[in-house]
PDB file of N, CA, C and O in Angstrom:
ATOM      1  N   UNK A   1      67.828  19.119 -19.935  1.00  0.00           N
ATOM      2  CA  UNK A   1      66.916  18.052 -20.280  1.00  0.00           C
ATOM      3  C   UNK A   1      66.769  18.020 -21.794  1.00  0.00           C
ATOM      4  O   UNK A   1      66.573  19.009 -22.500  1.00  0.00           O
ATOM      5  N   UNK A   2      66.869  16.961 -22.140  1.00  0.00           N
ATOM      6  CA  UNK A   2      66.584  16.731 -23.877  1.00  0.00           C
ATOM      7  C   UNK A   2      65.087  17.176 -24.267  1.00  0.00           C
ATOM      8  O   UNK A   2      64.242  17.207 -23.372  1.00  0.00           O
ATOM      9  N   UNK A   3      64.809  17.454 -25.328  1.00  0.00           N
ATOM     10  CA  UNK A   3      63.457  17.594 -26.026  1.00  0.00           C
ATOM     11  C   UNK A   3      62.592  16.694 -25.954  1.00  0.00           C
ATOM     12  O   UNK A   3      62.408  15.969 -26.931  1.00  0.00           O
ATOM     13  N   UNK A   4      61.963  16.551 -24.950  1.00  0.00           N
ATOM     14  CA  UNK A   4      61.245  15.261 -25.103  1.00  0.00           C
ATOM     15  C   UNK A   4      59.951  14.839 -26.119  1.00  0.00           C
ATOM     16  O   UNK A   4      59.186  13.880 -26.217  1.00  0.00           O
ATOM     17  N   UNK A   5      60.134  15.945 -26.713  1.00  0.00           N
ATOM     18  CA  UNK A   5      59.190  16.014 -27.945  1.00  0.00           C
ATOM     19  C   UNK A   5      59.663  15.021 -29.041  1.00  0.00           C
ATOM     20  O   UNK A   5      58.860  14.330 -29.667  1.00  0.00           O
ATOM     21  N   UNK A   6      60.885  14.986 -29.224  1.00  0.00           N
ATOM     22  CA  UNK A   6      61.561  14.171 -29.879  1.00  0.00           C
ATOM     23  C   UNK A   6      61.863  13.078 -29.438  1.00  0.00           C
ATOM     24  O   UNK A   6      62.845  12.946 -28.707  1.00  0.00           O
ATOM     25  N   UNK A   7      60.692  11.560 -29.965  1.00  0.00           N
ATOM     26  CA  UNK A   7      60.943  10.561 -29.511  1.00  0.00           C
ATOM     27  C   UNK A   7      62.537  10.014 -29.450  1.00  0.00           C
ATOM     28  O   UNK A   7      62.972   9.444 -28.449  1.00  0.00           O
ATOM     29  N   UNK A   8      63.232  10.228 -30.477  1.00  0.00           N
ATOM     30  CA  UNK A   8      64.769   9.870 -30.254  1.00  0.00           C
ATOM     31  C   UNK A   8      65.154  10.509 -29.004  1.00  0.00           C
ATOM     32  O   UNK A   8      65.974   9.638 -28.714  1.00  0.00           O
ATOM     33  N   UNK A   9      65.197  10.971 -28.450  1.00  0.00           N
ATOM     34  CA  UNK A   9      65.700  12.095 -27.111  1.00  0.00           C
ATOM     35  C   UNK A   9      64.673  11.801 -25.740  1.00  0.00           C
ATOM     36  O   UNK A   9      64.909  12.219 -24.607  1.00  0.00           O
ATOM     37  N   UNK A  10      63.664  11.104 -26.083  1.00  0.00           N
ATOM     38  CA  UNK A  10      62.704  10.654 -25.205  1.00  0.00           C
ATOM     39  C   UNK A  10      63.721   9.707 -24.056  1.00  0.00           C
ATOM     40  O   UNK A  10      63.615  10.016 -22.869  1.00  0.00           O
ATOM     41  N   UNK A  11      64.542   8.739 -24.379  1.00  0.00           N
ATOM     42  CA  UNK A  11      65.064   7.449 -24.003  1.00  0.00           C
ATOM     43  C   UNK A  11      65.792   7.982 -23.326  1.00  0.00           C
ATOM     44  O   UNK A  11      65.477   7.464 -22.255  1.00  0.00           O
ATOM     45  N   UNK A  12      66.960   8.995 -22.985  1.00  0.00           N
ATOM     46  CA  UNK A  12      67.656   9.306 -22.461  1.00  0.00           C
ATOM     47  C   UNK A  12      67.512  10.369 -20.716  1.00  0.00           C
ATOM     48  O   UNK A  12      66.858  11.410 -20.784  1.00  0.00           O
ATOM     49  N   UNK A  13      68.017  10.059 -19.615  1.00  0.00           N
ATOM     50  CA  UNK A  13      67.448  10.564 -18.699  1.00  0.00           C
ATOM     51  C   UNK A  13      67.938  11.812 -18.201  1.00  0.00           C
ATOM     52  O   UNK A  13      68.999  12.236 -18.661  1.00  0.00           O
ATOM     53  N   UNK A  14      67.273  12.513 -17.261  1.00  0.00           N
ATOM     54  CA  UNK A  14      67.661  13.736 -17.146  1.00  0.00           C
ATOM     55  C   UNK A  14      68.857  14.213 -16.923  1.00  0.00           C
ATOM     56  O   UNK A  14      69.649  13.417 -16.417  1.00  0.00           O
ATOM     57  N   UNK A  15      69.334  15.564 -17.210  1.00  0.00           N
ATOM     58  CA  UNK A  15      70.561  15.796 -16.843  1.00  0.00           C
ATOM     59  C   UNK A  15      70.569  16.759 -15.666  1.00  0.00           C
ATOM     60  O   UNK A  15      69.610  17.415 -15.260  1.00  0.00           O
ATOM     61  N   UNK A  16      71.943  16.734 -15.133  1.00  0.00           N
ATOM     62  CA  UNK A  16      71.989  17.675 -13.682  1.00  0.00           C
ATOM     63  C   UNK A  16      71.902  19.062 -14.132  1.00  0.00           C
ATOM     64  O   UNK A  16      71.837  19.419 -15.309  1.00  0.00           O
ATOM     65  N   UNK A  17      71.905  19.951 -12.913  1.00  0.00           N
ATOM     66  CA  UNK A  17      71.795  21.349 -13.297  1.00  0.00           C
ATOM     67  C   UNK A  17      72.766  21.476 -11.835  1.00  0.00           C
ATOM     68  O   UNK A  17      72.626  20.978 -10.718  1.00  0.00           O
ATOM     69  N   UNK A  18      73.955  22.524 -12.516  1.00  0.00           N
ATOM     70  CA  UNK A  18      74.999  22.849 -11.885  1.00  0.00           C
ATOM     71  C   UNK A  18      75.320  24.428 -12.167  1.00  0.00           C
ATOM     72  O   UNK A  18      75.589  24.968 -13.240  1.00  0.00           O
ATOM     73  N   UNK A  19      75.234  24.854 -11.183  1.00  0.00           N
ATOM     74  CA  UNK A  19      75.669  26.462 -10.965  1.00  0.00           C
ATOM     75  C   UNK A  19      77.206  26.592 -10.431  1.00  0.00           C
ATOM     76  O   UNK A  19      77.816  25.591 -10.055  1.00  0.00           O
ATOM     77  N   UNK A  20      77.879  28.091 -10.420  1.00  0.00           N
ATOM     78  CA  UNK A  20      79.153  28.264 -10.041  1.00  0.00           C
ATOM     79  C   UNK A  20      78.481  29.579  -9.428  1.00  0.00           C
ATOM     80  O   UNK A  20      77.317  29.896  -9.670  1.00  0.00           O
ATOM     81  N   UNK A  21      79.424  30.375  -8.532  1.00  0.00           N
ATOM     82  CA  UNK A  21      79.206  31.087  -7.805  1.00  0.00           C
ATOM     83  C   UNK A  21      80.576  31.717  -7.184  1.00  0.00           C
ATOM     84  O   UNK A  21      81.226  31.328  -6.214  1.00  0.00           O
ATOM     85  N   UNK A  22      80.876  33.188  -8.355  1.00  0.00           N
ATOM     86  CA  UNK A  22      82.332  33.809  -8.143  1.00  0.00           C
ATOM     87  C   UNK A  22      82.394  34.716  -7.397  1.00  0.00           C
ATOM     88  O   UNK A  22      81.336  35.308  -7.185  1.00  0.00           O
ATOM     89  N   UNK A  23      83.519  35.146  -6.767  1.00  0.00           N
ATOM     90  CA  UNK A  23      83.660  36.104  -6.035  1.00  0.00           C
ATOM     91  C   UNK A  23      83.702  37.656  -6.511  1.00  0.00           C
ATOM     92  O   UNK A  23      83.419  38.739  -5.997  1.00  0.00           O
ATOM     93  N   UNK A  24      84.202  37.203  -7.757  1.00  0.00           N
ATOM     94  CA  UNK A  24      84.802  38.307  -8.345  1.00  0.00           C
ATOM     95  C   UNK A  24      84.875  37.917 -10.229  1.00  0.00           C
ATOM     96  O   UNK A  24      85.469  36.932 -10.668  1.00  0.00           O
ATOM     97  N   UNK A  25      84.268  38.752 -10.944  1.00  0.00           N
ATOM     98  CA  UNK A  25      84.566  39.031 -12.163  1.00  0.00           C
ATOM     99  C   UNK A  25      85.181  39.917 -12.910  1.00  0.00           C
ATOM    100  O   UNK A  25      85.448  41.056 -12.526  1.00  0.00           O
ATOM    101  N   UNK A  26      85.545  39.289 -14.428  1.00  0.00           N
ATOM    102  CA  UNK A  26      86.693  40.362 -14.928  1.00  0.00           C
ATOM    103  C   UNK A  26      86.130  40.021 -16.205  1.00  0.00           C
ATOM    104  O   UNK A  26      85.671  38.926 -16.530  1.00  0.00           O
ATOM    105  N   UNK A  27      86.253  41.600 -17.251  1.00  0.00           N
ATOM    106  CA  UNK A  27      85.759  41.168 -18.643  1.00  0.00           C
ATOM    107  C   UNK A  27      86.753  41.990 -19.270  1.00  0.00           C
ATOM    108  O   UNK A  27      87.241  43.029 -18.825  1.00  0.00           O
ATOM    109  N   UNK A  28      87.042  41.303 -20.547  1.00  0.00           N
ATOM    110  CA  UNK A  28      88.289  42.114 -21.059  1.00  0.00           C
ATOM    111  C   UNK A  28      88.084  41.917 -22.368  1.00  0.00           C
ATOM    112  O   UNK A  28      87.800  40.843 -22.897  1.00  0.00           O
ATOM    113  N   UNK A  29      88.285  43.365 -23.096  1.00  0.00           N
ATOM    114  CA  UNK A  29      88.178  43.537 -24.490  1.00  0.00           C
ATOM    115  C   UNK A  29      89.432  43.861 -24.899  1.00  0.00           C
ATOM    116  O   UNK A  29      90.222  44.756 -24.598  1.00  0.00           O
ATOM    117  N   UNK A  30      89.450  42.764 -25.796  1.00  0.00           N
ATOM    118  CA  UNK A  30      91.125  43.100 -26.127  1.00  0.00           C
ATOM    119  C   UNK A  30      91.181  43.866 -27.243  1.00  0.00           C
ATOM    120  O   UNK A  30      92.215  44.449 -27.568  1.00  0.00           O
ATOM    121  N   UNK A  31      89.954  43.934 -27.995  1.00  0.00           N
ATOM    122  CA  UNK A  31      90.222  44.902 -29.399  1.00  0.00           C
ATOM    123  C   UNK A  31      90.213  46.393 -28.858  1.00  0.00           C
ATOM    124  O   UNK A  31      90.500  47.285 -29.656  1.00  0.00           O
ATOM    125  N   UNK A  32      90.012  46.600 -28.012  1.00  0.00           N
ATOM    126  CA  UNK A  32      89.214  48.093 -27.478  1.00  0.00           C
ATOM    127  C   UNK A  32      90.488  48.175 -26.245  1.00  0.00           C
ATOM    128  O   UNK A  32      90.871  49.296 -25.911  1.00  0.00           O
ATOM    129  N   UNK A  33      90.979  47.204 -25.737  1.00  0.00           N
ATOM    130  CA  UNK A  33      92.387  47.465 -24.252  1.00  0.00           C
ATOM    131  C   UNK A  33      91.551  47.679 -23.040  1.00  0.00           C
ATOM    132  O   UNK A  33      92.040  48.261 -22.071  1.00  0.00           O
ATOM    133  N   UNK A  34      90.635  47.357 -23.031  1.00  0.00           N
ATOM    134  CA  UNK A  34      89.076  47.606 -22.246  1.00  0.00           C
ATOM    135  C   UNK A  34      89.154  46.277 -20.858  1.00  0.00           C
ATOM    136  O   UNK A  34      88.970  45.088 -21.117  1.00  0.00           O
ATOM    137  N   UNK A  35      89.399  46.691 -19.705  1.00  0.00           N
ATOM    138  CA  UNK A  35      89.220  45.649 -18.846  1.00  0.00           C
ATOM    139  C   UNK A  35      88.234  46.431 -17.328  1.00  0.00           C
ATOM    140  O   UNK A  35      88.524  47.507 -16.804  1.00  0.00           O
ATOM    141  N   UNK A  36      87.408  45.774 -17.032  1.00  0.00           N
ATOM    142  CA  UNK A  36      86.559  45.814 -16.536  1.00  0.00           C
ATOM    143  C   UNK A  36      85.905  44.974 -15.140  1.00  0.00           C
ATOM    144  O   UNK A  36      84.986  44.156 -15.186  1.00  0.00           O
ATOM    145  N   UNK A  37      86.735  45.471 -13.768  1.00  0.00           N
ATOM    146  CA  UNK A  37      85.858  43.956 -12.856  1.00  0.00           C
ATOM    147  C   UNK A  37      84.885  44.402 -11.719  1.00  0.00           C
ATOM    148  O   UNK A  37      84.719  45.575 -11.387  1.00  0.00           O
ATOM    149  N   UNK A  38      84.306  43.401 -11.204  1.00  0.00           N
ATOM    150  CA  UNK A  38      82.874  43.473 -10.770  1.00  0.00           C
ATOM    151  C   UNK A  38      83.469  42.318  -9.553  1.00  0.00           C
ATOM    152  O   UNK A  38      84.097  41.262  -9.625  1.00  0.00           O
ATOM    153  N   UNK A  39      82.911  43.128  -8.449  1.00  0.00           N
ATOM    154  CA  UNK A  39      83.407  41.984  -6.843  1.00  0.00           C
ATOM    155  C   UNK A  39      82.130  42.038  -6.506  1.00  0.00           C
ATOM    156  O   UNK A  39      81.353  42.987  -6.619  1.00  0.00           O
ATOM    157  N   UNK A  40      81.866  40.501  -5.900  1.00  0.00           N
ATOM    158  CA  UNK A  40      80.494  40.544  -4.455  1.00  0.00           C
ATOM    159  C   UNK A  40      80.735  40.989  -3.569  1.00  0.00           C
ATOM    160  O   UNK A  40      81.802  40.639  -3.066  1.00  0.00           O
ATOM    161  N   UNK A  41      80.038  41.848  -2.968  1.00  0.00           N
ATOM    162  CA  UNK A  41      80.062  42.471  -1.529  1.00  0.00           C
ATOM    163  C   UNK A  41      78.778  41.769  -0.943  1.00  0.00           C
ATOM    164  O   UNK A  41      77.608  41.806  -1.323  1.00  0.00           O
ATOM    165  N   UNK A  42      79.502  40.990   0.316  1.00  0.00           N
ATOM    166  CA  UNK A  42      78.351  40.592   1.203  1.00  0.00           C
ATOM    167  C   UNK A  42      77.859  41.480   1.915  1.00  0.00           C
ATOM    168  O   UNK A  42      78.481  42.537   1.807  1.00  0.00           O
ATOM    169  N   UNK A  43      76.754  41.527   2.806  1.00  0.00           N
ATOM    170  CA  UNK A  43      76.490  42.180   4.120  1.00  0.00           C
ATOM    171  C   UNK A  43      76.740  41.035   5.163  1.00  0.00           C
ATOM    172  O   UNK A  43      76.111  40.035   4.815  1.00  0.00           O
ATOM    173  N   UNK A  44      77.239  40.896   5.987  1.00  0.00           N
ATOM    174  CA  UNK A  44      77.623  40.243   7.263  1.00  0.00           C
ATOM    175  C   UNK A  44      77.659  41.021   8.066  1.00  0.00           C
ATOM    176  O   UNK A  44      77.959  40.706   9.218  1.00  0.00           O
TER     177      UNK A  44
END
């Protein structure tokens, strides 16, 4: 949502809100050779 404090930004209408939702993450430091991942585990 814009600042609505700011009449210029007043005029314009709301924006959506959108999430993602991964199975699985990976983080990788390439200065360091550093890789790192992280899985969801459900309970079912």
């Amino acid at each position: 949502m814009p600042n609505n404090k700011n009449p210029e930004l007043s005029k314009y209408a709301e924006y959506e809100e959108i999430s993602f939702v991964y199975n699985e993450i990976e983080w990788v430091w390439t200065d360091g050779a550093l890789t790192v991942n992280d899985a969801l585990k459900l309970n079912r």
